[in-house]
N, C-alpha and C positions, 0 to 999 in steps of 0.2 A: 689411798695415800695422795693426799697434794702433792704438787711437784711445784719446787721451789727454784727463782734463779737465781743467781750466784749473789748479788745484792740482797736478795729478800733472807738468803740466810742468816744474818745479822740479827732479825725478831727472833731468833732462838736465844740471845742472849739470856733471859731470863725463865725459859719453859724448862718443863719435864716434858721432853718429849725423844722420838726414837729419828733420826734420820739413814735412811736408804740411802747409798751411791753405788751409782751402774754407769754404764755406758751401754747403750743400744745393742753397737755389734758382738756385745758378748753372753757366748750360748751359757755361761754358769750364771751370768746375773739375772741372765730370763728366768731361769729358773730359781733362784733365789727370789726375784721379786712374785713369781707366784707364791713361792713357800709364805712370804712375807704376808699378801693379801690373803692368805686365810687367818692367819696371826690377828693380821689389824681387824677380820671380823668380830673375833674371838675377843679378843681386849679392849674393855669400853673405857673410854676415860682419860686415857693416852693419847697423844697426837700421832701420827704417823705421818713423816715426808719424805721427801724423795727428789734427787738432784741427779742428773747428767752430768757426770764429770767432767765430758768434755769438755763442758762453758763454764766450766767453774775451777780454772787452773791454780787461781790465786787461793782461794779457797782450800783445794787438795795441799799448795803448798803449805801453804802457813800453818795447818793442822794435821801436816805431817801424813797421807794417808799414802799406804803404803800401797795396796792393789785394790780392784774394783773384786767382785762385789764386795761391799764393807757397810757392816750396821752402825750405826756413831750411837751412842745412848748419852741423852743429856739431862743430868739431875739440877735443877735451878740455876741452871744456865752451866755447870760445867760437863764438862766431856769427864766420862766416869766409865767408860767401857769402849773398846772399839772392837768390832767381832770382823772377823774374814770368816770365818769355817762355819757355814751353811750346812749344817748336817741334816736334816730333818724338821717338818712342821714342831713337830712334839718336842724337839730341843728348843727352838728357836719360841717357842711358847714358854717353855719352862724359865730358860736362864732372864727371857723379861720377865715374867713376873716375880723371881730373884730381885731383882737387878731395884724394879719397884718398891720390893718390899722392904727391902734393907733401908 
């Protein structure tokens, strides 16, 4: 996963791709963003990135994000999913490639 700052998010405007938000000191995003990097092995094709929310306030706000960890899914440029509940590699496999497929 790239990791993107708060300006660089903006070249999302037109991708299908999946965006990652964490903060460091939190023990469920660690472990979310492992669940994540076996995902983004798994899935070829798809971008994967990834942002610190702490630097990136204007960003959480304007897009409304409600807690950390959170998957953002971006279909040609719009936000078309936003996931909190981190269940499992095999969920978080499955509902992207849903999410792609439709």
């Amino acid at each position: 996963m790239q990791e993107l700052q708060e300006r660089e998010m903006q070249m999302l405007g037109d991708q299908t791709c999946l965006l990652y938000l964490y903060t460091p000191f939190c023990g469920t995003c660690q472990l979310a963003g492992k669940m994540l990097e076996v995902v983004d092995n798994l899935i070829i094709g798809v971008p994967f990135y990834k942002n610190n929310l702490n630097y990136s306030p204007t960003f959480a706000e304007q897009q409304k994000i409600k807690s950390v960890p959170c998957l953002v899914f971006y279909k040609k440029g719009q936000i078309v999913k936003k996931e909190y509940a981190f269940h499992s590699v095999s969920y978080l496999y499955d509902m992207i490639k849903q999410i792609i497929a439709d």
